[in-house]
C-alpha positions as CSV (number, residue, x, y, z in Angstrom):
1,X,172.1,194.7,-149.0
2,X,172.7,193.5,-145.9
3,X,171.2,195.1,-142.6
4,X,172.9,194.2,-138.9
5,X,171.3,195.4,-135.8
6,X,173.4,195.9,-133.2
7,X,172.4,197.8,-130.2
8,X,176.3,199.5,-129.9
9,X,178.1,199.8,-133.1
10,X,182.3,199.5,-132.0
11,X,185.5,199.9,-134.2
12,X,185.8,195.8,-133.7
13,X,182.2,195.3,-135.0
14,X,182.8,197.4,-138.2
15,X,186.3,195.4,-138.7
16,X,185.3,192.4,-138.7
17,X,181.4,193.2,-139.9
18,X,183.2,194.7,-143.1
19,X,185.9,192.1,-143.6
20,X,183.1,189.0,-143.6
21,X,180.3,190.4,-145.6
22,X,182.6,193.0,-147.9
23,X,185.6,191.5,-148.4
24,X,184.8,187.9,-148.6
25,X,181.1,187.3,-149.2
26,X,181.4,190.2,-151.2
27,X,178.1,191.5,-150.4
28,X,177.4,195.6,-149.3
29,X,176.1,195.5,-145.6
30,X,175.5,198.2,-143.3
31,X,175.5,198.2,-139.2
32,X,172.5,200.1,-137.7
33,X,171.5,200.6,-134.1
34,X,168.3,201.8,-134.9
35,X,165.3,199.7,-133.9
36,X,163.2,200.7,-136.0
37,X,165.2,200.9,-139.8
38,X,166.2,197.2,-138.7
39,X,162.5,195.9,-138.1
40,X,161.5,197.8,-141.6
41,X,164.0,196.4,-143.6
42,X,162.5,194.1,-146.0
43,X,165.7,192.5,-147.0
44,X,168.8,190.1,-146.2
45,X,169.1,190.9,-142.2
46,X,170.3,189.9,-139.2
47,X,171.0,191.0,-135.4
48,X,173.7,190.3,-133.1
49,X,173.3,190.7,-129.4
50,X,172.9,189.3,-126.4
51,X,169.1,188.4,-127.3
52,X,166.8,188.5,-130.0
53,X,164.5,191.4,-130.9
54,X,161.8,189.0,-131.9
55,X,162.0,186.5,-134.6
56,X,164.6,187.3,-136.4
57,X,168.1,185.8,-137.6
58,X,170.1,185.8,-134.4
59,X,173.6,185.6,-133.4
60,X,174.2,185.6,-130.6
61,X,177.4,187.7,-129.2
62,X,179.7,186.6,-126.7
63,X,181.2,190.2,-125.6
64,X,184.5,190.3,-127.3
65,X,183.8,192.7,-129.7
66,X,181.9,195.1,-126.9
67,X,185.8,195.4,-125.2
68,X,188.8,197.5,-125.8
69,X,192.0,196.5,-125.0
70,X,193.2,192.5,-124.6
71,X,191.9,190.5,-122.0
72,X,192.4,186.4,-121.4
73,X,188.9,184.7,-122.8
74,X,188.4,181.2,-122.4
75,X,188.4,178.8,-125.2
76,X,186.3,175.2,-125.2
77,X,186.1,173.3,-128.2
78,X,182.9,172.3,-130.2
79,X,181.6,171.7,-133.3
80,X,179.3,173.0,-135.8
81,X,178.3,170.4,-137.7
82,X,181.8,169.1,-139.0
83,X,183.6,172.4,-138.5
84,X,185.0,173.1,-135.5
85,X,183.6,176.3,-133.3
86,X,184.7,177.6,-129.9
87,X,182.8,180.7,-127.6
88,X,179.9,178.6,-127.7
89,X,176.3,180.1,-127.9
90,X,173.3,179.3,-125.9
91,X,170.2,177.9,-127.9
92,X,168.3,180.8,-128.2
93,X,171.2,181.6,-131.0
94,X,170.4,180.5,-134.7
95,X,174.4,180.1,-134.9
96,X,175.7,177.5,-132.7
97,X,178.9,179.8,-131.7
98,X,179.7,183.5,-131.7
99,X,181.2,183.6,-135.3
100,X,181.9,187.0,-135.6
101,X,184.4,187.0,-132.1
102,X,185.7,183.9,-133.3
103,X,186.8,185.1,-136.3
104,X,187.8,188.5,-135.1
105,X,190.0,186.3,-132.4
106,X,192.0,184.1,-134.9
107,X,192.0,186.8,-137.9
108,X,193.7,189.3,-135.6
109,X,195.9,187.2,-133.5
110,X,194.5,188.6,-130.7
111,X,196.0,185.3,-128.8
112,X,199.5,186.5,-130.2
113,X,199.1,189.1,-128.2
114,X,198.9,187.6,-124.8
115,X,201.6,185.9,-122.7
116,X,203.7,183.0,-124.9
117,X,206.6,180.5,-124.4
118,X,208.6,181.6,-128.0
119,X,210.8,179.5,-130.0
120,X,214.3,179.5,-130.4
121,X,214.2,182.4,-132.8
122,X,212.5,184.0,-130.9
123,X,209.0,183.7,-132.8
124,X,205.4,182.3,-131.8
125,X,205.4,179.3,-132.0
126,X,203.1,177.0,-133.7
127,X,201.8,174.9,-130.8
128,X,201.0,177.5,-128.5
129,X,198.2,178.0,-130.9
130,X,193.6,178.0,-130.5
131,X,193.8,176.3,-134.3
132,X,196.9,174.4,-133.7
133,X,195.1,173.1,-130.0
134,X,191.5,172.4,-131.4
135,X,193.2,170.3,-134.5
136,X,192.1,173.0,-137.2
137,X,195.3,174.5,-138.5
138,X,195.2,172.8,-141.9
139,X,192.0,174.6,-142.3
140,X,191.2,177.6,-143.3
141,X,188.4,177.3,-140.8
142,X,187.2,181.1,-140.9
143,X,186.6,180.8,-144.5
144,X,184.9,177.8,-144.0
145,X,182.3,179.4,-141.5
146,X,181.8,182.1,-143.9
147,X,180.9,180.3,-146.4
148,X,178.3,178.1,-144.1
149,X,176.7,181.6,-143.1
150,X,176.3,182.5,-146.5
151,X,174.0,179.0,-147.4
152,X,172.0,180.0,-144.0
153,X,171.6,183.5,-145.3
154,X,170.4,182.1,-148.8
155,X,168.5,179.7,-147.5
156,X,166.8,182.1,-144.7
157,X,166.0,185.0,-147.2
158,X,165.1,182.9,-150.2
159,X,168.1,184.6,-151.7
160,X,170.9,183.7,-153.9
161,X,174.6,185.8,-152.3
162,X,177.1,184.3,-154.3
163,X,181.1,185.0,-154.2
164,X,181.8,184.1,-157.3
165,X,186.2,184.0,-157.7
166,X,188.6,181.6,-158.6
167,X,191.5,180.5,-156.9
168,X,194.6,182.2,-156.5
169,X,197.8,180.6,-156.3
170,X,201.2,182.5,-155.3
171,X,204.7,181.1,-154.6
172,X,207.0,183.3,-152.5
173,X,210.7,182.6,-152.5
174,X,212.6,184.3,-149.4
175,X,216.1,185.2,-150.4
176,X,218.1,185.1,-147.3
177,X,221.4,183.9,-149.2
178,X,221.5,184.8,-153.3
179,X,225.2,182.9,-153.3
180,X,226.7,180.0,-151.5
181,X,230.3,181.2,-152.1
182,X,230.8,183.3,-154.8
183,X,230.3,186.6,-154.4
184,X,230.0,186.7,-150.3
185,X,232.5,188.3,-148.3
186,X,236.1,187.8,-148.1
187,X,235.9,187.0,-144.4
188,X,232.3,184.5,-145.1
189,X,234.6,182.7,-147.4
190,X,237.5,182.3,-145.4
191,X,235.4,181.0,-142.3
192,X,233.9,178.4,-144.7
193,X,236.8,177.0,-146.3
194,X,238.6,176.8,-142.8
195,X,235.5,175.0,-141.0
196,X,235.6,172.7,-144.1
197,X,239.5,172.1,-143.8
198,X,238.8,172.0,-140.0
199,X,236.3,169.2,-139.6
200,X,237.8,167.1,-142.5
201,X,235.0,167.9,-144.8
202,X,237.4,167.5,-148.7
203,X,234.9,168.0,-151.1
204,X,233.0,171.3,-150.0
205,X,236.4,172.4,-149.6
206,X,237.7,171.7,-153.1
207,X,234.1,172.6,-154.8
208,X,234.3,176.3,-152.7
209,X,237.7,177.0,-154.1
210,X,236.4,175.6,-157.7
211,X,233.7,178.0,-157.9
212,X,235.4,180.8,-156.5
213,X,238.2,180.8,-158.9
214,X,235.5,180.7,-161.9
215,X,235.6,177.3,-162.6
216,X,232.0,176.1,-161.7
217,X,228.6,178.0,-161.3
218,X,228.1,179.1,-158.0
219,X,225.4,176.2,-156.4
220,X,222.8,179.4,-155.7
221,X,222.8,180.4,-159.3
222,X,219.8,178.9,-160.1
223,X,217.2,181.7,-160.6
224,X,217.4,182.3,-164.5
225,X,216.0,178.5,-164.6
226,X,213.2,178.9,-161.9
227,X,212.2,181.9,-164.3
228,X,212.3,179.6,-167.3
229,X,210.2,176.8,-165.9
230,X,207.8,178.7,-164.3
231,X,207.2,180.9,-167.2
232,X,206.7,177.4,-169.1
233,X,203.8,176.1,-166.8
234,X,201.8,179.5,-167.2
235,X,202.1,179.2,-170.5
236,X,202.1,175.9,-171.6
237,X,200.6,174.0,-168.8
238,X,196.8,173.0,-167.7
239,X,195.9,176.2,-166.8
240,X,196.4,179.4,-168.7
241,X,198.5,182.4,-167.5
242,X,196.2,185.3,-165.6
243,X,195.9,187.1,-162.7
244,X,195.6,183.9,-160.5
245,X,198.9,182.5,-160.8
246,X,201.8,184.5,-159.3
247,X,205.7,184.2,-158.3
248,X,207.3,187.1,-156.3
249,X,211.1,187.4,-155.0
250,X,211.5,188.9,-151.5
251,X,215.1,190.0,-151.3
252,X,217.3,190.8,-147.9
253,X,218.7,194.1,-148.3
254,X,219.8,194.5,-144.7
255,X,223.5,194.9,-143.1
256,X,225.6,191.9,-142.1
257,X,224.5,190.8,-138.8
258,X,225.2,186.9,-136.8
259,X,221.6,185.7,-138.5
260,X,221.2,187.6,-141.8
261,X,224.8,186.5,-143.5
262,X,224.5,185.5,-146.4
263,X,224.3,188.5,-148.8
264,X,226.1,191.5,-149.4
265,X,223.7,194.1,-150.5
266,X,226.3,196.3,-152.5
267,X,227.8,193.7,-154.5
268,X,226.7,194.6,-158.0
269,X,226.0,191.1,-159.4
270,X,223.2,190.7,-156.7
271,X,221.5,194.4,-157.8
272,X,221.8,193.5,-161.2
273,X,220.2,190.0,-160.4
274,X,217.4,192.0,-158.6
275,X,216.3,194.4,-161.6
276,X,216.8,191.3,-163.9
277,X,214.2,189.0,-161.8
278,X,212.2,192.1,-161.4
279,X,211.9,192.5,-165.2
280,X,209.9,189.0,-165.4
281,X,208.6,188.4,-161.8
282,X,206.8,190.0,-158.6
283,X,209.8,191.7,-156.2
284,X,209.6,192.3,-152.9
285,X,211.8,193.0,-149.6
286,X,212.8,190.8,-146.7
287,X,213.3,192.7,-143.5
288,X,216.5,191.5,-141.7
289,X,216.4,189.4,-139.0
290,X,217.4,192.5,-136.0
291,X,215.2,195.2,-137.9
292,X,213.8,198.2,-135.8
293,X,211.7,201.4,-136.6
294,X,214.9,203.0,-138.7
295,X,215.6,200.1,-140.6
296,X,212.5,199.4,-142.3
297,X,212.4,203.1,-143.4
298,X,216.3,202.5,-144.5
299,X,216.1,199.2,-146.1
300,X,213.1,200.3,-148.2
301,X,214.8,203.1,-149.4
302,X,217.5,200.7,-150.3
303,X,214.8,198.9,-152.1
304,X,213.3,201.4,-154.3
305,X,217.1,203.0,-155.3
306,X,217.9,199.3,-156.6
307,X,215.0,198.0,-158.1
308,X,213.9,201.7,-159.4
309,X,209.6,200.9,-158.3
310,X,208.0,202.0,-155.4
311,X,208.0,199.1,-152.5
312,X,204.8,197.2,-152.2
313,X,205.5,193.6,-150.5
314,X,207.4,192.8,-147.8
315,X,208.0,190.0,-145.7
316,X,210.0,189.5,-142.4
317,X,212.9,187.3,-142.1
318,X,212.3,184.1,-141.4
319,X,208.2,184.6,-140.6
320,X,209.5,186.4,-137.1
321,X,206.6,188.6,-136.6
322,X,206.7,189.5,-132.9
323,X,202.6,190.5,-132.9
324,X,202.0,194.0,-133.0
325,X,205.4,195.1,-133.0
326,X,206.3,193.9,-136.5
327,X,203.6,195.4,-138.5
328,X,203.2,198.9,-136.5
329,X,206.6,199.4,-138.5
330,X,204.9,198.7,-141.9
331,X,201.8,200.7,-141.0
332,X,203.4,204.4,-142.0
333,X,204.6,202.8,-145.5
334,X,201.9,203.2,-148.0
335,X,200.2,200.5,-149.8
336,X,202.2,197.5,-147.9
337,X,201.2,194.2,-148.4
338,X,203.1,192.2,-146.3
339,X,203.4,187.8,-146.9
340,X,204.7,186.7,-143.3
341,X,201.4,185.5,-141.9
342,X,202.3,182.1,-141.3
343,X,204.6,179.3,-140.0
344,X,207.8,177.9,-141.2
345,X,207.6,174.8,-138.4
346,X,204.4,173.2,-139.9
347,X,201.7,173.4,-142.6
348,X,198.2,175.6,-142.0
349,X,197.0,178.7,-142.0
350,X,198.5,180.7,-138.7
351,X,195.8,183.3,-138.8
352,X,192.8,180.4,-140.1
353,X,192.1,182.0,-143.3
354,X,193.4,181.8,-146.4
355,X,192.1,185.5,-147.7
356,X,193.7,188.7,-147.2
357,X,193.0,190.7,-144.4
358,X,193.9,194.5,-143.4
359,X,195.8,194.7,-139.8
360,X,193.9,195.2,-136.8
361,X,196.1,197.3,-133.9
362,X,194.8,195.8,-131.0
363,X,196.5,198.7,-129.0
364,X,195.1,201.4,-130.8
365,X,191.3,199.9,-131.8
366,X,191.8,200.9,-135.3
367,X,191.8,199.4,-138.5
368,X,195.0,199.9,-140.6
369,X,195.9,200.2,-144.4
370,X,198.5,197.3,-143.9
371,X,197.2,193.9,-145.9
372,X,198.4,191.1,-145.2
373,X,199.0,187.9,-147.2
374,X,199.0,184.7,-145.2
375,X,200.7,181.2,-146.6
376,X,199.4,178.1,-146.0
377,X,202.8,176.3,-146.2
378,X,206.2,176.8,-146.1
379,X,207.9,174.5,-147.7
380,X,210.5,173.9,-144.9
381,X,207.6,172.2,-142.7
382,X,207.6,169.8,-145.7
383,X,211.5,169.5,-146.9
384,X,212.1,166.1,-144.7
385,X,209.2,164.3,-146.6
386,X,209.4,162.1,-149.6
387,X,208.1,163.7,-152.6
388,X,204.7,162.1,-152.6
389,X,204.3,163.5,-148.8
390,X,205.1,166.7,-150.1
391,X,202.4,166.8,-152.7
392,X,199.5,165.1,-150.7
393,X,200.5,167.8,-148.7
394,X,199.7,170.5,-151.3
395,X,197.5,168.7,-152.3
396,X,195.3,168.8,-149.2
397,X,195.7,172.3,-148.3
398,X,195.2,173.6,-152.4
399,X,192.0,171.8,-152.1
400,X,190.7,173.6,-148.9
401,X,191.7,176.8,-150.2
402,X,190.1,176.5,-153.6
403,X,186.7,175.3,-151.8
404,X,186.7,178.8,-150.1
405,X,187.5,180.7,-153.0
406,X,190.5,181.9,-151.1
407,X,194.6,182.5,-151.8
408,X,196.7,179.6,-152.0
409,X,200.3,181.2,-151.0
410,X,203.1,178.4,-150.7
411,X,206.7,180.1,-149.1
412,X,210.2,178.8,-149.9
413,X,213.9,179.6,-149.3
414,X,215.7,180.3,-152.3
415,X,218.7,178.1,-150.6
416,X,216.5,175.3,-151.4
417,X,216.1,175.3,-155.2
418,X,220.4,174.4,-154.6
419,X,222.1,172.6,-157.4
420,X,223.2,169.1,-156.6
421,X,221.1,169.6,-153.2
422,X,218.5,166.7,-152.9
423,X,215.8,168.2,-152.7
424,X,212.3,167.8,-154.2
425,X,212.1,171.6,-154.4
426,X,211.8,171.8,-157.8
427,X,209.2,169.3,-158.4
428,X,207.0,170.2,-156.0
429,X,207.3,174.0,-157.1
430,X,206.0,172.8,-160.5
431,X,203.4,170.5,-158.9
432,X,202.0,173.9,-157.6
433,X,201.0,175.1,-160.5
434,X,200.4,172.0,-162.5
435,X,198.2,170.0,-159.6
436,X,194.2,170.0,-160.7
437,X,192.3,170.1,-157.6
């Protein structure tokens, strides 16, 4: 076991305490302010504090976790060998940085919380970013500390803490349209087929009014082949199918609005094509774009009546998660995990680490039962490259996940996997799963 001394114990201490040694090292640890139980423990220990007791393992702790509420901090850039660190530590500190705060900062996107310039959508954007400003964000760079304080623990205590997991790979596919033309509205139709007829555009005109009088597939009606081929590389590919290879469907099951409008939730092709991808695959829900406090509750409703199983993964449309606000909705919904921890703009982790985490309410100082996922790429940040960009891409951030032990989850659009589109959607889906790192 490990023992950490800490002269007061806070709700952001026992967060971030638990997530790092419990959830990641996977070693038990327990907090004490007690003097005295600290200096008699004869095992794995360490303090944390402003100084040293005597000559013990010190970290030292640069306040953040001490405060309630969110305040602006500081941040300058160093490094830690070759990692990047920032709140620096003064040399009295066996750890050149405050890891704990660090990661607490990034993990609970405390900065999120603070004054931003948004995107267009509306969203936090990318650039505004610690991991995206000190040139870390294709890094899982909390993981990577984690791991470096569990060699100085070894090393320290004569010890040998392993973590001892493979990697897990996920792709999620965001269905914000199911069909291009054939079965959406009357009215989606006829706006289509006039813009086309308007702007001189022949053959989208002629190949909408093909495949909506039956004579061709609808371009979107692809998913009964992504189900084959996937299936195929599990089972026939370089790695076996198990527990670390996974696919889930988010489907949009919200009303018509100016963003989300490309599905119609009550047609009854699309709810038999939900049961039928749930019968083989992961499902989840996607949140509409305007979704408040009533709409979650009535869109997972909708969710459970359609797909007959109790909702478990969500993700919000389009990544937009307006920090808290977002999640505070998912909190009261029991056993959530929710896959929009990331960006669609670029590659890298948003939140720094490529492991689950539970959701921290800043407002509140508590720890909630909401986990969430975060990606590592979306493959929209990628869909302009040639296809050997686009796997040196995956490439690069598979391998820096599987060094950490950690969750590789790659997000597409199922718009993207269009028939006739030229795209390298496909093919980089497969190179996923079939790419040895």
């Amino acid at each position: 076991m490990i023992l950490v001394y800490c002269s007061h114990i806070t709700p952001r201490k026992e967060y971030i305490f638990k997530h790092i040694f419990r959830r990641m090292m996977m070693q038990e640890f327990k907090l004490t302010s007690d003097v005295s139980e600290f200096v008699s423990h004869s095992g794995v220990k360490l303090s944390y504090g402003v100084k040293p007791l005597g000559d013990e393992l010190f970290i030292w702790s640069q306040g953040l976790l001490d405060e309630t509420g969110i305040d602006y901090h500081e941040i300058d850039f160093h490094k830690w060998d070759e990692l990047p660190i920032f709140f620096k530590a003064p040399d009295r500190s066996d750890i050149p940085f405050d890891i704990f705060s660090a990661a607490f900062y990034l993990i609970t996107r405390y900065e999120e919380y603070l004054p931003q310039v948004k995107d267009d959508l509306g969203r936090y954007s990318a650039k505004e970013s610690v991991a995206v400003q000190g040139c870390f964000i294709l890094m899982p760079v909390v993981d990577l500390w984690v791991r470096k304080l569990l060699d100085i623990l070894n090393r320290n205590f004569e010890v040998s803490l392993t973590r001892k997991q493979k990697l897990k790979t996920t792709v999620a596919i965001e269905v914000s349209s199911f069909f291009k033309y054939r079965g959406r509205g009357a009215l989606d139709n006829s706006m289509m087929l006039y813009n086309h007829f308007r702007r001189f555009k022949i053959r989208p005109f002629f190949k909408q009014i093909v495949v909506l009088l039956g004579l061709r597939v609808d371009p979107f009606k692809n998913y009964e082949e992504l189900i084959s081929t996937i299936r195929k590389k599990w089972k026939y590919g370089k790695k076996s199918t198990n527990a670390a290879h996974n696919m889930v469907f988010f489907f949009h099951l919200g009303s018509y609005n100016r963003v989300d409008n490309g599905i119609n939730y009550t047609s009854r092709k699309y709810r038999e094509a939900i049961k039928l991808i749930g019968d083989y695959l992961d499902i989840g829900l996607r949140f509409s774009f305007y979704c408040n406090d009533n709409e979650v509750l009535k869109q997972g409703r909708k969710f459970e009546e359609i797909s007959n199983r109790s909702l478990h993964k969500t993700m919000a449309a389009y990544s937009k998660i307006a920090t808290p606000g977002h999640y505070k909705r998912l909190v009261d919904l029991e056993k959530l995990e929710d896959y929009s921890m990331g960006y669609e703009s670029m590659p890298g982790f948003r939140a720094s680490t490529s492991h689950p985490f539970y959701f921290y309410d800043l407002d509140y100082e508590v720890q909630t039962p909401l986990l969430i996922y975060p990606y590592a790429l979306h493959y929209k940040s990628i869909s302009g490259n040639m296809l050997n960009g686009q796997k040196q891409v995956v490439q690069q951030l598979k391998r820096r996940v599987e060094e950490v032990s950690g969750h590789f989850i790659v997000m597409f659009n199922y718009a993207q996997f269009e028939k006739g589109l030229k795209s390298h959607a496909t093919t980089t889906l497969e190179y996923i799963y079939d790419n040895e790192v």
